[in-house]
MDTraj code that builds the backbone (N, CA, C; nanometers):
import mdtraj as md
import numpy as np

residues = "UNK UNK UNK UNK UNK UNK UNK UNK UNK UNK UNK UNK UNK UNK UNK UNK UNK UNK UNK UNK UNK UNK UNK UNK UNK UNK UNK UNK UNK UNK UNK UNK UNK UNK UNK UNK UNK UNK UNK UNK UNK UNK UNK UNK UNK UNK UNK UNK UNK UNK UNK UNK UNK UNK UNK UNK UNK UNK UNK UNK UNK UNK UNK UNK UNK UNK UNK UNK UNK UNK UNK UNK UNK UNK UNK UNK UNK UNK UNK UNK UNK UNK UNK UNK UNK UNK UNK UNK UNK UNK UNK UNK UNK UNK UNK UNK UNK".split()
xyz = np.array([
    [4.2848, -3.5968, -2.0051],
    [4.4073, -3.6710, -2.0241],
    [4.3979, -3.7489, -2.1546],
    [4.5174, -3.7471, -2.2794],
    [4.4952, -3.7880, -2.3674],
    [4.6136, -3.9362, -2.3577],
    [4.5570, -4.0732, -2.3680],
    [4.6617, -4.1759, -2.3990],
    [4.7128, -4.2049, -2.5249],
    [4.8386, -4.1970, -2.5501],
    [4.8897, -4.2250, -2.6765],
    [4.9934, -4.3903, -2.6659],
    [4.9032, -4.4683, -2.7374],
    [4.9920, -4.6417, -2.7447],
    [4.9829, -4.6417, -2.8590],
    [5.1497, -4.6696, -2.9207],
    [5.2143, -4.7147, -2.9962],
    [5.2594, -4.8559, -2.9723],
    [5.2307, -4.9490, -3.1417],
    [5.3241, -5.0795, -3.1051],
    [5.3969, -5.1151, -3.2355],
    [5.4699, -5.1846, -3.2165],
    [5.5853, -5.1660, -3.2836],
    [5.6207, -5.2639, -3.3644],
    [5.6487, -5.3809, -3.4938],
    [5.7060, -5.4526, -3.4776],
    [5.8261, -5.4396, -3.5656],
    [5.9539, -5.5056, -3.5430],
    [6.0908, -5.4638, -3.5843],
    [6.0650, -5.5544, -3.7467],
    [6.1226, -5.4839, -3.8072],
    [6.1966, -5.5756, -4.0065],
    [6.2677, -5.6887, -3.9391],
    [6.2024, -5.7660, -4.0194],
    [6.3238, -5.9032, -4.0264],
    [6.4428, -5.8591, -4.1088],
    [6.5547, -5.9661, -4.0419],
    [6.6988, -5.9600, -4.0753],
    [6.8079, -5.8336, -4.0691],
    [6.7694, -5.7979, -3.9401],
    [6.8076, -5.6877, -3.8428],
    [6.8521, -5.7443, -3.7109],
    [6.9361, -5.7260, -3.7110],
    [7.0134, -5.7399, -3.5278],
    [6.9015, -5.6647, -3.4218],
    [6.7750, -5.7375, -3.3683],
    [6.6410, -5.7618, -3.2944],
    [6.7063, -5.7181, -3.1710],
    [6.8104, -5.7894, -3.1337],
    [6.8238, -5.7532, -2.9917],
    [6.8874, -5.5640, -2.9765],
    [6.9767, -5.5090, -3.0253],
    [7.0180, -5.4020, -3.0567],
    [6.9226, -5.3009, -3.0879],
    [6.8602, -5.3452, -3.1909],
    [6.7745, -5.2499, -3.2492],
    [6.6655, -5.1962, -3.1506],
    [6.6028, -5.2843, -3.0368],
    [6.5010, -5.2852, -2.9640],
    [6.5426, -5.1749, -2.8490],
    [6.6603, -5.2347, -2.8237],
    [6.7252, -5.2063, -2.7140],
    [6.7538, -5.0542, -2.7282],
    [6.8351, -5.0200, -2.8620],
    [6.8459, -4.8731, -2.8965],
    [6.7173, -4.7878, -2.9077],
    [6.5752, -4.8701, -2.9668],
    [6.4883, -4.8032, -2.9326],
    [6.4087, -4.7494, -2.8301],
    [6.4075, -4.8727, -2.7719],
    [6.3474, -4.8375, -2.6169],
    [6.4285, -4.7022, -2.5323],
    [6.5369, -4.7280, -2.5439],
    [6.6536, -4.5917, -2.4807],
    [6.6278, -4.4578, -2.5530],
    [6.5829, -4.4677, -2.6776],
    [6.5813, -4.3229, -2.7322],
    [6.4429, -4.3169, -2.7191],
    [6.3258, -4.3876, -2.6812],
    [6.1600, -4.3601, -2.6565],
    [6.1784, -4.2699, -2.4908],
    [6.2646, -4.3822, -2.4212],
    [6.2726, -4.3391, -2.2745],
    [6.3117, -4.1968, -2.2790],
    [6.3613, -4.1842, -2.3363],
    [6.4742, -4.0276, -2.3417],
    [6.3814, -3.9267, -2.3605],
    [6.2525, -3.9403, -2.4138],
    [6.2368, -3.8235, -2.4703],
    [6.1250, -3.7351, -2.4041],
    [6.1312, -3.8343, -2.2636],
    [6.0459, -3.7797, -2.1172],
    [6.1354, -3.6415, -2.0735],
    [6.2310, -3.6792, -2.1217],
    [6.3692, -3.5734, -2.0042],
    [6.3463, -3.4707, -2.0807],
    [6.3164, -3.4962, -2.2509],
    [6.3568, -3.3579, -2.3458],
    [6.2314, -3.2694, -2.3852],
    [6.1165, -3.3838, -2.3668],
    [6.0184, -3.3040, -2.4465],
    [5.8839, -3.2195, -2.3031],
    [5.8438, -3.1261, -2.2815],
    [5.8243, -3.1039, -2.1724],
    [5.6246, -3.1391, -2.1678],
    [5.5950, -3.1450, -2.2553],
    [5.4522, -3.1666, -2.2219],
    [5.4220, -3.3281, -2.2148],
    [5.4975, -3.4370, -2.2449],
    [5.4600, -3.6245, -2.1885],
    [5.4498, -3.5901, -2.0298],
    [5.3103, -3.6207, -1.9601],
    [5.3385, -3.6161, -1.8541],
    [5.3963, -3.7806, -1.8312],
    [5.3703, -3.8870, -1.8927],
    [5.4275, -4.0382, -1.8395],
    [5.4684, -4.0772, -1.9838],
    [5.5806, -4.1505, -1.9980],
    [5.5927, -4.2306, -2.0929],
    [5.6361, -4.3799, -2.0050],
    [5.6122, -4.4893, -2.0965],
    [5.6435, -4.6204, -2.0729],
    [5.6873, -4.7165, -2.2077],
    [5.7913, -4.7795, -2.2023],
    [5.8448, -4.8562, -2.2651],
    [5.8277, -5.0145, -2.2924],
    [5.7614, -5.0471, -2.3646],
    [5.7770, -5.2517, -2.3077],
    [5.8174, -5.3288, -2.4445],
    [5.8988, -5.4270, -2.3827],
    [5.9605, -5.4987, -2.4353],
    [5.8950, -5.6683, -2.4780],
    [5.8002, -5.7094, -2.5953],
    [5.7800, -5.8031, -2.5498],
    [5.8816, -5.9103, -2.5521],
    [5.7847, -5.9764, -2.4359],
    [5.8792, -6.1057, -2.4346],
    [5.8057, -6.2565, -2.4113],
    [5.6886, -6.2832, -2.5036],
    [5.6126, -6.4004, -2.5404],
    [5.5897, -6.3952, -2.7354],
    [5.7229, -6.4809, -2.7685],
    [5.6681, -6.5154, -2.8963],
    [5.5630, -6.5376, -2.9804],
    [5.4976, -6.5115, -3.0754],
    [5.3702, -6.5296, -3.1339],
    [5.3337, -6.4331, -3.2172],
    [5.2699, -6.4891, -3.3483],
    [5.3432, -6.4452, -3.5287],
    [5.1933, -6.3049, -3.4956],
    [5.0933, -6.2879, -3.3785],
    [5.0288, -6.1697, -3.3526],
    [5.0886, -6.0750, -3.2719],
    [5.2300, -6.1089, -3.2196],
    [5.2764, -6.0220, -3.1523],
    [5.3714, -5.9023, -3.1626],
    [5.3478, -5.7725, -3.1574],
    [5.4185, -5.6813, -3.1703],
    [5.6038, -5.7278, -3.0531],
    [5.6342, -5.5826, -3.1386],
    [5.7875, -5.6403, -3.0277],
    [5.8287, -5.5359, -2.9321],
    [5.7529, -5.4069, -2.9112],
    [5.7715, -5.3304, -2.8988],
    [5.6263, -5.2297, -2.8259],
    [5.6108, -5.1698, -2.7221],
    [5.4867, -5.0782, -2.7137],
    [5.5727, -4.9439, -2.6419],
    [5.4962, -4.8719, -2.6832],
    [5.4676, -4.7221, -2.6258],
    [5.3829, -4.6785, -2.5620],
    [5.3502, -4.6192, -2.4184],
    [5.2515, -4.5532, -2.3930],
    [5.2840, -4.4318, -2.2997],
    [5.1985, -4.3170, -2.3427],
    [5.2297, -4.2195, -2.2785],
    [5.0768, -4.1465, -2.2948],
    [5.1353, -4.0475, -2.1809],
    [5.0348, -3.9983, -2.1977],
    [5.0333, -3.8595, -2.1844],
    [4.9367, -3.7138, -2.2102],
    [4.9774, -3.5557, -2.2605],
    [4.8158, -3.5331, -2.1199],
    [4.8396, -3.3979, -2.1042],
    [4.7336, -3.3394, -2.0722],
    [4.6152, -3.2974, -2.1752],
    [4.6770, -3.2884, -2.2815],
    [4.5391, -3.2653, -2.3806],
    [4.6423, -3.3073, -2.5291],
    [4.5054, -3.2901, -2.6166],
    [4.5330, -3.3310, -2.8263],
    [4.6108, -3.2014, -2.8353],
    [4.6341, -3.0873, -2.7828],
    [4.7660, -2.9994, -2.8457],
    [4.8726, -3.0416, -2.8073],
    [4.8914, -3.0604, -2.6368],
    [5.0177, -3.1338, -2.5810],
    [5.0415, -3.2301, -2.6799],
    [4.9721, -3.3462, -2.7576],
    [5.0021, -3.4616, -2.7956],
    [5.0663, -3.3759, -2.9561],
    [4.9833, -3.2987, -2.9748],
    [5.0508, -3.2570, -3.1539],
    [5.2097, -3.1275, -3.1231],
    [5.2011, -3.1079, -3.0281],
    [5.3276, -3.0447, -2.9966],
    [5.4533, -3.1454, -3.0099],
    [5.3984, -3.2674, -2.9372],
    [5.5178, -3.3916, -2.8871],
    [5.5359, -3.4751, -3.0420],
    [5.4114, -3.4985, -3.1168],
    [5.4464, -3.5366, -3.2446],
    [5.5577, -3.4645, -3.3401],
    [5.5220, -3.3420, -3.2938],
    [5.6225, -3.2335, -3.4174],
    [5.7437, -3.1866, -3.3943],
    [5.7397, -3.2203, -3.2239],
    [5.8747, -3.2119, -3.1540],
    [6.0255, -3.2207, -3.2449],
    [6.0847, -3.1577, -3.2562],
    [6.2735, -3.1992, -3.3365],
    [6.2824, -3.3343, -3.2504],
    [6.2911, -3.3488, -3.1403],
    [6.3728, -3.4517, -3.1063],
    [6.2668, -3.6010, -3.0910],
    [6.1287, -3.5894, -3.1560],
    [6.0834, -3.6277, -3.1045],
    [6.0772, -3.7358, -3.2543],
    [6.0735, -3.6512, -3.3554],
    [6.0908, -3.6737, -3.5208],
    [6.2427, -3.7296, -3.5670],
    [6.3749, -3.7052, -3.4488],
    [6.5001, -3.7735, -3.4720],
    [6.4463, -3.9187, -3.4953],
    [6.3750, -3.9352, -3.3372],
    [6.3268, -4.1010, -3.3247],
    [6.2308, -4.1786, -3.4289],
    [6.1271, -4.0928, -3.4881],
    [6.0602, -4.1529, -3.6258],
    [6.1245, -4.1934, -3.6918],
    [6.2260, -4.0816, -3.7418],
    [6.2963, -4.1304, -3.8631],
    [6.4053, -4.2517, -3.8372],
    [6.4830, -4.2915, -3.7169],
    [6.5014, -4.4208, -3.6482],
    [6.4051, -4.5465, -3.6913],
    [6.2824, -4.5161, -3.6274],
    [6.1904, -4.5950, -3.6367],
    [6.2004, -4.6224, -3.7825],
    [6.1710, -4.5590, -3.8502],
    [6.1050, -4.5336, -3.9954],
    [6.2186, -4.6638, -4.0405],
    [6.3358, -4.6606, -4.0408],
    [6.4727, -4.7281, -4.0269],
    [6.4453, -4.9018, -4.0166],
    [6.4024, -4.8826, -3.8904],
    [6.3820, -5.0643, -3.8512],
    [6.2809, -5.1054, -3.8474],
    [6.1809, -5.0364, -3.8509],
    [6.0435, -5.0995, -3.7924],
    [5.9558, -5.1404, -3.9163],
    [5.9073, -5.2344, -3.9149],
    [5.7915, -5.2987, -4.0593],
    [5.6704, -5.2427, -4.0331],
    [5.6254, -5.2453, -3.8663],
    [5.4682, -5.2145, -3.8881],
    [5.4396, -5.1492, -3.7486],
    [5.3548, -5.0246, -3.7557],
    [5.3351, -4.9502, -3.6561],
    [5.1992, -4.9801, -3.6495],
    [5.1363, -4.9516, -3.5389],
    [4.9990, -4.9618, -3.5093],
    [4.9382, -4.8657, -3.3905],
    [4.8685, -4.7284, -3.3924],
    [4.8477, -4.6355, -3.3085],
    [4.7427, -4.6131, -3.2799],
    [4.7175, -4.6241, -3.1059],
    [4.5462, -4.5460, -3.1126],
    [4.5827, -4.4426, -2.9553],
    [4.4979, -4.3344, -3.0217],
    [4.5264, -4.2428, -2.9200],
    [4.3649, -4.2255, -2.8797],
    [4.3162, -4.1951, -2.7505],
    [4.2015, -4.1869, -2.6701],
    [4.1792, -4.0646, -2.5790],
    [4.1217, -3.9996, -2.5449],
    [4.0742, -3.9390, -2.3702],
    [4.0577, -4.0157, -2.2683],
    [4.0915, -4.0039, -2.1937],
    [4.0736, -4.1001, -2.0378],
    [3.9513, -4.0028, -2.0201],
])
top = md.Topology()
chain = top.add_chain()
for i, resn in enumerate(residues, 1):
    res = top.add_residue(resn, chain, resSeq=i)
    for name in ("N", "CA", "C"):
        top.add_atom(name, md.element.get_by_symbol(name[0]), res)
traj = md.Trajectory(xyz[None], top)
């Protein structure tokens, strides 16, 4: 089992609440479209603090091809380039359970 956590934090002077909100909905979505995530999860933080991301991802693949299939995914690359859009700073570590 491979875990993939993403975290997120949004650009200043961006409508925060919207932007989050639209992201989280198009992360959730892409359980329904893409067929090898066996779990994805969404979180929203919600404790202020200038170390805190605003945003996490975690999911997880049966193996490192499942995971490079879901990276290269079309619909999966709509949402990067989203991201790419609002987000200042990404931070990723992917593991084996």
């Amino acid at each position: 089992m491979i875990k993939h956590i993403v975290m997120m934090r949004l650009r200043e002077g961006i409508d925060h609440d919207y932007h989050i909100a639209e992201l989280k909905r198009q992360l959730e979505e892409l359980s329904a479209k893409i067929d090898q995530i066996i779990k994805l999860e969404v979180g929203i933080n919600t404790i202020n603090s200038p170390r805190a991301s605003d945003l996490v991802l975690s999911s997880e693949f049966a193996s490192w091809e499942d995971l490079n299939t879901y990276r290269d995914h079309p619909t999966h690359q709509i949402v990067v380039k989203y991201v790419q859009e609002i987000v200042d700073e990404v931070r990723v570590v992917d593991y084996q359970l």
